[in-house]
N, C-alpha and C positions, 0 to 999 in steps of 0.2 A: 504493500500500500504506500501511498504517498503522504507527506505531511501535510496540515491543513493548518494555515495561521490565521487567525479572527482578528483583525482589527476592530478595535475601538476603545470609547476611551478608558476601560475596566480590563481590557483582556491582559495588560501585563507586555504584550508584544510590541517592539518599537523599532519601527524603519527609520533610518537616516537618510534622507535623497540628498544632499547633498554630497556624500561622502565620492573623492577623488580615485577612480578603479588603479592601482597599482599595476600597469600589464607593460607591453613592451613596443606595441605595435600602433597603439596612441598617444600622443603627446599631450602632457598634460595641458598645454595652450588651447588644442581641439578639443578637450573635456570640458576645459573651462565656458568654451563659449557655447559646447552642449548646454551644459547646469546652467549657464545664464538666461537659454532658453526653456530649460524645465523651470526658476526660478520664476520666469516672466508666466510661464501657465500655470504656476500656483497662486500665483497674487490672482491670476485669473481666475483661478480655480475657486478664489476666495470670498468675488463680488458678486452681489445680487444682480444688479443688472447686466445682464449677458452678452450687449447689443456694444457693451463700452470696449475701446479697443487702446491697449497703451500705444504711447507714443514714442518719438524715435527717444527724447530726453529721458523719457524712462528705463525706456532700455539699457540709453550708456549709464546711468544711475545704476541701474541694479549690478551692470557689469564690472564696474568700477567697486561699487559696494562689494559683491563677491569676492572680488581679486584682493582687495583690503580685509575682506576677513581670513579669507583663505592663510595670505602672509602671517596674520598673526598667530592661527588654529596649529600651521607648519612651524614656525616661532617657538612656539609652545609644546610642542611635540604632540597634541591631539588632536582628534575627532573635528569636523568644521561643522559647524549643528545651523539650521535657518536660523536661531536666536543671537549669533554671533554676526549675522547679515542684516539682521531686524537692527542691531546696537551699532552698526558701523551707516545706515539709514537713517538711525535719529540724529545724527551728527553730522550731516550734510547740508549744507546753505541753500540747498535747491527746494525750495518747492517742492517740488514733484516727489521727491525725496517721503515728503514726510505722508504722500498719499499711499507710497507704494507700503509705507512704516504704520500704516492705519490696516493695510489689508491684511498686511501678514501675523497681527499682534497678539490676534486670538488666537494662533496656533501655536505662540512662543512660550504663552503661560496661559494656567487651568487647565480643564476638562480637555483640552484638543488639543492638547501640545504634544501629542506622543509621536509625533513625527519632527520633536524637537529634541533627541534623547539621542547618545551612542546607540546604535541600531544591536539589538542583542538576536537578531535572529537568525541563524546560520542557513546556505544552503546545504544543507546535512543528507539531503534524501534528493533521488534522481525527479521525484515528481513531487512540487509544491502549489500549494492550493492557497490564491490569497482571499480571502472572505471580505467582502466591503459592506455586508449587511446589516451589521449594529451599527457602521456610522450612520451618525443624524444627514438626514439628506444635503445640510448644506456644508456637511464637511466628503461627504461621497466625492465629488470628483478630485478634492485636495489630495486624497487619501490614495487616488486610483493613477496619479501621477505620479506621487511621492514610490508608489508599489514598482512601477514601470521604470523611476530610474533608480532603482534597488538591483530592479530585472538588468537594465539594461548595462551595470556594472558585470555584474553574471555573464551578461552577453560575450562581453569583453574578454572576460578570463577565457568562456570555453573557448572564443576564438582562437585565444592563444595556445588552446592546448586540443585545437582541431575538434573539438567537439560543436554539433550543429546545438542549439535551443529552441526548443517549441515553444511558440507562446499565446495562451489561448484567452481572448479577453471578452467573457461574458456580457451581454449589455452594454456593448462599446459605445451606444449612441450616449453613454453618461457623460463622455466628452466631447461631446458636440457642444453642449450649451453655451461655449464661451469661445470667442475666436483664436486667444490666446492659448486652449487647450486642443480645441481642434491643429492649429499649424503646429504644435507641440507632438502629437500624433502623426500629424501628416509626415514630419521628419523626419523622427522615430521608425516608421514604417520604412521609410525609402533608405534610413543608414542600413536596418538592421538587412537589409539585402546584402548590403557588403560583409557583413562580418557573421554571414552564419545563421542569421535569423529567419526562422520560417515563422510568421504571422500568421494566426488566427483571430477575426472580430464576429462575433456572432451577435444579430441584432433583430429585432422584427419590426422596427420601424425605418421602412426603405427611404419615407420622404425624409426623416434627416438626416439617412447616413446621402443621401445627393445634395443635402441642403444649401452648399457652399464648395468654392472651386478648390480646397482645400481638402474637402473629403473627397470628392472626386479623385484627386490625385491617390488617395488612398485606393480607391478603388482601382485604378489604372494600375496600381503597382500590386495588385493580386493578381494572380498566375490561373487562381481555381479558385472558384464562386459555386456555391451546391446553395439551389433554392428552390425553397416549398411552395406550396401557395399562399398565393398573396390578393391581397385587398382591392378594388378595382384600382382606384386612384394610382399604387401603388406599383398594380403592373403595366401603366402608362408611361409613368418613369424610368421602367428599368426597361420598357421595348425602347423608349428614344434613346436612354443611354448605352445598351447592348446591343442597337438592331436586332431587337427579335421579333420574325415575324409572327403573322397571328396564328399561323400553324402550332408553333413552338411555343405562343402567349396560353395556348391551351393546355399544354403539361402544368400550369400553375395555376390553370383558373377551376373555382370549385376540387381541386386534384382532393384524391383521399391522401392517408396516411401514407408518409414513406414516400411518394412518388413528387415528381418535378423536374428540374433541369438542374444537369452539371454545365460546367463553363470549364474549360480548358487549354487553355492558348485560342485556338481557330476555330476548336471543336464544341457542339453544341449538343448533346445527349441528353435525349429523354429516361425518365429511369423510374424504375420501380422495383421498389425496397422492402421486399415480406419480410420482418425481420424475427426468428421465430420468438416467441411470446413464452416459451417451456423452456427456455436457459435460466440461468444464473447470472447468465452475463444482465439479460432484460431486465429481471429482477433489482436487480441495485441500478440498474438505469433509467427508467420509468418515472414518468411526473406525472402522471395519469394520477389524482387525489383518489380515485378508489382503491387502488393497485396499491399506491403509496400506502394506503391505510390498512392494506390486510399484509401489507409485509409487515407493519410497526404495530399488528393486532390489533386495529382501533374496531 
C-alpha cells in the first residue's frame, strides 16, 4: 500500500514549499525563479477575488523578497519557511510590498500556518496520497500548491537518479480559480515534461479546465485524454477544441458506464470498458455510495 498524508490544520503533517531541491542538474538560480512563481500562486492562492491579477512590481517584490530570505535561511544554516519571506515583505518601502504581506499573513501564524513549519514529511513509500479535504475551502488551493512544489522537489531528485514520477491531481479545476494558480500549473505541467514527469488532472468540469488560454496550454501538452460523458454545453467545447466530429460526439453523449473516447496523439478511439464488478480490485475502487456502504457494513 501506499502512504496517505491528511492535511490540515490538526493533522500534525507539515509541507515546506519553499524549501530549495539539493540535485545536480538545476541550478539553484532556475529554482529560485520557479519558487518565485509558486510564491506568486500562493499569494494567489490566498485572495478572495479570483479575477485580480499581480503585477509586474509585485512580482520583482516577491522575487527580491525571496532571494533576501533565502541568503539569510542559507546564512543561518536552515530551512527557508514563507514566514521568513512574509518578515523580509514587511520591511520593504514599496507599496505593493505590504499587499503581497497582507495575503500571505494568515498562513504565517495560527490555524493555517502548517505550511509555515520545516516540512516533516518524508517521501518514504513509492506511492503517496496527498489528502486536501479537511482544508477549509479557502485554504484548499494554498495547500494544493504548497503539495505540488513538495512534489515537484521529488520531481527533481528522481530525475537525477532516472526514475520517471507519476502525478495524479484529483479535482484539478481547484486551480483554476485564480490566474496566478492557473499559469502556476500551466508551467509546472510543461517543465515537468522535461525532467521525467508524467501528469495526470482528472476533472469533471470541462468549461473551466478551457476557461483560459492558460489551461489550454495545459491541455495541448497532454499526450492522452480518456473521457466519459459529458454535459451538453460541455461536449461543445471539447468538439471545437479537439475537432471531434458528431460521429465520435456520440461515444460521450448519454454513453453508459465505462464507455467514451480515448485521445492519443492522432488517434481517436471509441471504447468500452466492462470492468468486472467480482474482483477485489473493484471493490476498494468503487464510489458507487451503495457499494461503498456494504463494503464499510452500513
Amino acid at each position: 500500500g501506499g502512504r496517505h498524508v491528511r492535511l490540515s490544520p490538526d493533522s500534525g503533517n507539515f509541507l515546506n514549499p519553499m524549501v530549495i531541491a539539493d540535485v545536480t542538474h538545476q541550478s539553484e538560480q532556475l529554482q529560485i525563479a520557479s519558487k518565485t512563481e509558486a510564491l506568486i500562486a500562493l499569494c494567489g492562492a490566498s485572495m478572495a477575488d479570483g479575477d485580480e491579477r499581480q503585477t509586474d512590481a509585485e512580482r520583482s517584490i516577491a522575487s527580491r523578497c525571496f532571494k533576501q530570505a533565502l541568503a539569510k535561511a542559507q546564512e543561518e544554516g536552515r530551512e527557508m519557511l514563507i514566514g521568513d519571506v512574509h518578515e523580509e515583505l514587511k520591511h520593504q518601502p514599496d507599496p505593493e510590498a505590504r499587499f503581497i504581506a497582507l495575503r500571505l499573513e494568515r498562513y504565517v501564524d495560527g490555524a493555517l500556518s502548517i505550511f509555515n513549519h520545516p516540512s516533516n514529511v518524508e517521501f518514504d513509500n513509492p506511492m503517496m496520497c496527498f489528502s486536501f479535504r479537511d482544508l477549509p475551502d479557502s485554504m484548499r488551493a494554498f495547500g494544493m500548491v504548497a503539495a505540488l512544489e513538495f512534489i515537484r522537489n521529488r520531481m527533481y531528485r528522481n530525475f537525477d537518479r532516472g526514475v520517471t514520477t507519476w502525478l495524479y491531481v484529483d479535482e484539478v479545476q481547484g486551480l483554476f480559480g485564480h490566474p496566478a494558480t492557473i499559469s502556476y500549473l500551466s508551467r509546472l505541467w510543461a517543465e515537468g515534461r522535461k525532467f521525467g514527469l508524467i501528469a495526470t488532472g482528472i476533472t469533471q468540469n470541462v468549461k473551466d479546465l478551457l476557461s483560459s488560454r492558460e489551461v489550454t496550454n495545459i491541455f495541448e501538452n497532454s499526450d492522452f485524454i480518456y473521457m466519459l460523458n459529458q454535459a451538453a454545453g460541455d461536449r461543445q467545447i471539447l468538439a471545437d477544441q479537439l475537432n471531434i466530429s458528431p460521429h465520435q460526439l456520440s461515444y460521450v453523449t448519454h454513453s453508459g458506464e465505462g464507455e467514451g473516447l480515448l485521445f492519443y496523439g492522432n488517434v481517436i478511439l471509441p471504447f468500452v470498458d466492462r470492468f468486472p464488478t467480482d474482483l477485489e480490485l473493484y471493490r476498494i475502487m468503487t464510489t458507487k455510495l451503495t457499494e461503498v456502504q456494504e463494503v464499510k457494513g452500513v
